[in-house]
N, CA and C atoms as an extended XYZ file, in Angstrom:
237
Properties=species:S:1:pos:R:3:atomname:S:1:resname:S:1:resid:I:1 pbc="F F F"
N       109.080      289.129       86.040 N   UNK     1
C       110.427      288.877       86.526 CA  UNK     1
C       110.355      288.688       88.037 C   UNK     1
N       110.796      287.585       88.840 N   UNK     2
C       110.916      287.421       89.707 CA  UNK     2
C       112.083      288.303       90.606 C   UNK     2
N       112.071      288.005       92.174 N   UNK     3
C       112.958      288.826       92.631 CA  UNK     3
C       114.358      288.333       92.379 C   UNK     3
N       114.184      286.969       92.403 N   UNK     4
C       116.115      286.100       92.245 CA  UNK     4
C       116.759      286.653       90.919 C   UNK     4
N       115.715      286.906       89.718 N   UNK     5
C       116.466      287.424       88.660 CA  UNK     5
C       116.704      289.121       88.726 C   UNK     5
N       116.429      289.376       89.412 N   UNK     6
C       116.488      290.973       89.739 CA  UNK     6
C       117.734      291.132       90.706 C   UNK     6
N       117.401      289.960       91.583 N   UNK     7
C       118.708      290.356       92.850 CA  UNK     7
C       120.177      289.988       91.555 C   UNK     7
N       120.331      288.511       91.188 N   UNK     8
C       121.277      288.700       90.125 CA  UNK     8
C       121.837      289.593       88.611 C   UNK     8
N       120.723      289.936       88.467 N   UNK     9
C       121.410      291.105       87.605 CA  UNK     9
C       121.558      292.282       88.559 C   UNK     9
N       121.144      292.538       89.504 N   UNK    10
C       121.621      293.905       90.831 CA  UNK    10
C       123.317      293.105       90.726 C   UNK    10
N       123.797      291.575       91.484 N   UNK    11
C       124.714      291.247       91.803 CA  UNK    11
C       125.786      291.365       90.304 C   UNK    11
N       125.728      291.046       89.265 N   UNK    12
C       126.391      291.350       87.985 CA  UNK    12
C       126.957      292.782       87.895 C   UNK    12
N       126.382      293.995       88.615 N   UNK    13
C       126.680      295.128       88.610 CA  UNK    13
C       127.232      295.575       89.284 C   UNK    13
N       127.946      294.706       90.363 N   UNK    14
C       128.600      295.546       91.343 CA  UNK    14
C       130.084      296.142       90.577 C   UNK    14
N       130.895      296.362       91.616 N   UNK    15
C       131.857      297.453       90.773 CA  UNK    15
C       133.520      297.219       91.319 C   UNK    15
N       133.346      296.009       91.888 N   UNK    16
C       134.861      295.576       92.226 CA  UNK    16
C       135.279      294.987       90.636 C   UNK    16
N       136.791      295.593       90.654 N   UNK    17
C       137.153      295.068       89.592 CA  UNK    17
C       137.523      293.392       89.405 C   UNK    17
N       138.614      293.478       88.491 N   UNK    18
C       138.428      292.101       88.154 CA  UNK    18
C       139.868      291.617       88.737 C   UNK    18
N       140.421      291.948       88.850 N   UNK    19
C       142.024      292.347       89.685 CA  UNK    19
C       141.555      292.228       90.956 C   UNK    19
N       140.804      293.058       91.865 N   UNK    20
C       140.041      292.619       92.798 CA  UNK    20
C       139.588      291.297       93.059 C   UNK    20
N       138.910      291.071       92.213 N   UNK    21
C       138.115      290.011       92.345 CA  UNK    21
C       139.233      288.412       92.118 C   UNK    21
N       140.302      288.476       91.667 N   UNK    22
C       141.309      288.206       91.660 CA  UNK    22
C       141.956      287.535       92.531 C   UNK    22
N       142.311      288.571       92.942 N   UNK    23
C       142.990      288.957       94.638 CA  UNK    23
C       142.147      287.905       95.566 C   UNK    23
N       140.829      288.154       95.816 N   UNK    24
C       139.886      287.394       96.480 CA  UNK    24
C       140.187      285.878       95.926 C   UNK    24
N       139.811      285.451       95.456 N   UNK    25
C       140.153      284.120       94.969 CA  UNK    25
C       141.557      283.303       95.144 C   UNK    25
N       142.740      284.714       95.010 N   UNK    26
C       143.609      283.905       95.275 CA  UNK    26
C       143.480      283.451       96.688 C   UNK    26
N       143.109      284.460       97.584 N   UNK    27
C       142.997      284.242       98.872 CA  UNK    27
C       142.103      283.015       99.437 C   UNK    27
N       141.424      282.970       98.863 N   UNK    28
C       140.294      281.272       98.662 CA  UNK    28
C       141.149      280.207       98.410 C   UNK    28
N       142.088      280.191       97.073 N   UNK    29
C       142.778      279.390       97.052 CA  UNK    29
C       143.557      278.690       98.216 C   UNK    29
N       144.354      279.495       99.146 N   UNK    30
C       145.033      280.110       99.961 CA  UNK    30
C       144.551      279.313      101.071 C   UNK    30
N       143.754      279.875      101.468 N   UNK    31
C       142.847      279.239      102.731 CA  UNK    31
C       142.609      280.209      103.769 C   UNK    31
N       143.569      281.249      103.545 N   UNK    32
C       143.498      282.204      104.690 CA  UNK    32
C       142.369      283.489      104.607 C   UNK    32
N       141.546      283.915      104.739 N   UNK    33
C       140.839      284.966      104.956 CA  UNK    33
C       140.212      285.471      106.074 C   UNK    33
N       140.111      286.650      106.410 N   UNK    34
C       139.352      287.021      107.601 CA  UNK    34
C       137.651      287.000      107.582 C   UNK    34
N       137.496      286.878      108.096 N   UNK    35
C       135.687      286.551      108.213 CA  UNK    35
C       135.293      288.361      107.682 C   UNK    35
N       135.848      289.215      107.811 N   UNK    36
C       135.262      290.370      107.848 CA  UNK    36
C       135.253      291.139      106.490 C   UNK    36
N       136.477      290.464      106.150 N   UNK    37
C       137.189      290.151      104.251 CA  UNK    37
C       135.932      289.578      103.406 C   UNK    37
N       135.495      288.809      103.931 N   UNK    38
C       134.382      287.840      103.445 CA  UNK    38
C       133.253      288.303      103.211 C   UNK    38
N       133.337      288.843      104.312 N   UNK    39
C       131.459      289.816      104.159 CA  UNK    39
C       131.422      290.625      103.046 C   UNK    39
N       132.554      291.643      103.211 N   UNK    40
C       133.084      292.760      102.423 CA  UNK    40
C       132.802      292.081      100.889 C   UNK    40
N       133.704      290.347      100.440 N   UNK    41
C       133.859      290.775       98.998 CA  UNK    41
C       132.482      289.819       99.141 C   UNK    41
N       131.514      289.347       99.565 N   UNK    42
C       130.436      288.544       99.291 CA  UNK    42
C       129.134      289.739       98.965 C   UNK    42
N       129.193      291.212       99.349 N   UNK    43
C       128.580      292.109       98.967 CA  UNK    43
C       129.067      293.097       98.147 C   UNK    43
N       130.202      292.355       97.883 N   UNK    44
C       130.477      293.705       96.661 CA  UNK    44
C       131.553      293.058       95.271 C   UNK    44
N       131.766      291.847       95.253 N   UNK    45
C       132.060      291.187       94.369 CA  UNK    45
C       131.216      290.694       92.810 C   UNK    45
N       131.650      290.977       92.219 N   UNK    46
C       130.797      290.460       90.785 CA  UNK    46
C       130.668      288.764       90.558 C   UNK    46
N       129.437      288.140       90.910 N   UNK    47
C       129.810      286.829       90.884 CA  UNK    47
C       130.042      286.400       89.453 C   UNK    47
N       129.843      287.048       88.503 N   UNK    48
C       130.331      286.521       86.904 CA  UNK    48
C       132.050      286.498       86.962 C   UNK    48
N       132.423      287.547       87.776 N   UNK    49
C       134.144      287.793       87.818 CA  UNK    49
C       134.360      286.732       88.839 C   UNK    49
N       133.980      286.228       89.991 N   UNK    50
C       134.095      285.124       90.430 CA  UNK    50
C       134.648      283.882       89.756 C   UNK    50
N       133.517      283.679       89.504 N   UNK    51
C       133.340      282.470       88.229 CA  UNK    51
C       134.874      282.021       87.523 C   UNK    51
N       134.973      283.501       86.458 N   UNK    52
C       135.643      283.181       85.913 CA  UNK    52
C       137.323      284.028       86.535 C   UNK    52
N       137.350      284.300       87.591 N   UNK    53
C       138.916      284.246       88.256 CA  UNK    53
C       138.904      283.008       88.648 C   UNK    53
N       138.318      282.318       89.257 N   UNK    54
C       137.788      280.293       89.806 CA  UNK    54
C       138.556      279.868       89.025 C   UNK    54
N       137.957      280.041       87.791 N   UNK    55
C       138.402      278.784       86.716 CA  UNK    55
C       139.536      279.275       86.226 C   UNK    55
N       140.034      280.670       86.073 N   UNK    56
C       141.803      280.906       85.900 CA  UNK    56
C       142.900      280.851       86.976 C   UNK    56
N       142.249      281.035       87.883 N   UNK    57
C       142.971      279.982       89.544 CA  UNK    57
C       143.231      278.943       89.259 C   UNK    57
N       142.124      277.686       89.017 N   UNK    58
C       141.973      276.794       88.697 CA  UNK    58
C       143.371      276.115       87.942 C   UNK    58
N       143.187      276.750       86.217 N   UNK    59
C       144.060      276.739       85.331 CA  UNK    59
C       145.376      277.011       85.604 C   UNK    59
N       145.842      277.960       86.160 N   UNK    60
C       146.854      278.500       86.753 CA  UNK    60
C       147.680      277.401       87.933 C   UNK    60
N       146.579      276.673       88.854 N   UNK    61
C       146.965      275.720       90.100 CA  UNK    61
C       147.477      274.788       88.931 C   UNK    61
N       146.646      274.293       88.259 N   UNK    62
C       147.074      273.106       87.491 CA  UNK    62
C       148.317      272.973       86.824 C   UNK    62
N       148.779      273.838       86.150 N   UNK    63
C       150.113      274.463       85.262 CA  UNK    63
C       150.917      274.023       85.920 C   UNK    63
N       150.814      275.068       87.008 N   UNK    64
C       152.370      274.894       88.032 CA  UNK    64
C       152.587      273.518       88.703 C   UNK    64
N       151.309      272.978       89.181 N   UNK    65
C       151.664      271.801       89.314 CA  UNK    65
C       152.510      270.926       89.056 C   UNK    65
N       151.593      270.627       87.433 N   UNK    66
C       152.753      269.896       86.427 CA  UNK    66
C       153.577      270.730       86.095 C   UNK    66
N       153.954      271.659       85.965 N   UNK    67
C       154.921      271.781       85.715 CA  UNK    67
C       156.391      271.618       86.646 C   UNK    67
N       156.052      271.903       87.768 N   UNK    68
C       156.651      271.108       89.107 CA  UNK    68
C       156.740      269.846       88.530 C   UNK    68
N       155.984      269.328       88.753 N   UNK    69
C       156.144      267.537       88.489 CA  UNK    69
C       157.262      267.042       87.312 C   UNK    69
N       156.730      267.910       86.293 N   UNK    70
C       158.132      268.047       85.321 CA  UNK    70
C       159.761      268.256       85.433 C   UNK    70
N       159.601      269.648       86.298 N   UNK    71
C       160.860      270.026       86.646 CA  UNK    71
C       161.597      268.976       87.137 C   UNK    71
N       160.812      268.153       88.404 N   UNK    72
C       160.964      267.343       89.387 CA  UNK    72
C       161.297      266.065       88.669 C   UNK    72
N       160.979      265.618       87.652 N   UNK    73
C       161.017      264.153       86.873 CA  UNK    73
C       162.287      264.364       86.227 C   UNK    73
N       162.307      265.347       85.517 N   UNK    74
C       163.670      265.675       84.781 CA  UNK    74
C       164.671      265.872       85.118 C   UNK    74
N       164.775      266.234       86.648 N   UNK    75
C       165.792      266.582       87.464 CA  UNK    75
C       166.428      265.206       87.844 C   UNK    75
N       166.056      264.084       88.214 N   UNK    76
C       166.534      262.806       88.533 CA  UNK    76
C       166.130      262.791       90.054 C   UNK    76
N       165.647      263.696       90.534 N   UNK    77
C       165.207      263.799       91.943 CA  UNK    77
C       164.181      262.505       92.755 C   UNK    77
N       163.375      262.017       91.582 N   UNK    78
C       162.318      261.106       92.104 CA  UNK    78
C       162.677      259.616       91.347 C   UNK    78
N       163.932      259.948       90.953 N   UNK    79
C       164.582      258.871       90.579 CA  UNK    79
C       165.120      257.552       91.380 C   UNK    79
């Protein structure tokens, strides 16, 4: 076993939750974070919970979107 597969299963174990990890992402989304925020969740974040808060951010951005766009079409607004 090499060290990269050792450092990633070490990184799989950290112990921020997933609500946490959450939180972080929305803040990514966002744009706003402090550099010091960063350090913090880049050493103690679960990158598997990463991952998959990403892709329910993701899912979540997309929704509201359209669904905006909807509201907005139906309304006669962009009419």
């Amino acid at each position: 076993m090499n060290s990269s597969d050792s450092s990633l299963k070490a990184a799989s174990r950290r112990k921020l939750s997933f609500l946490q990890t959450m939180r972080a992402v929305a803040w990514s989304f966002f744009g706003v974070r402090k550099s010091a925020d960063l350090e913090k969740d880049v050493n103690q974040l679960n990158p598997v919970h990463v991952v998959i808060a990403g892709v329910i951010g993701a899912l979540v951005l997309i929704a509201a979107l359209a669904t905006l766009v909807n509201w907005v079409l139906a309304s006669g607004i962009a009419a």
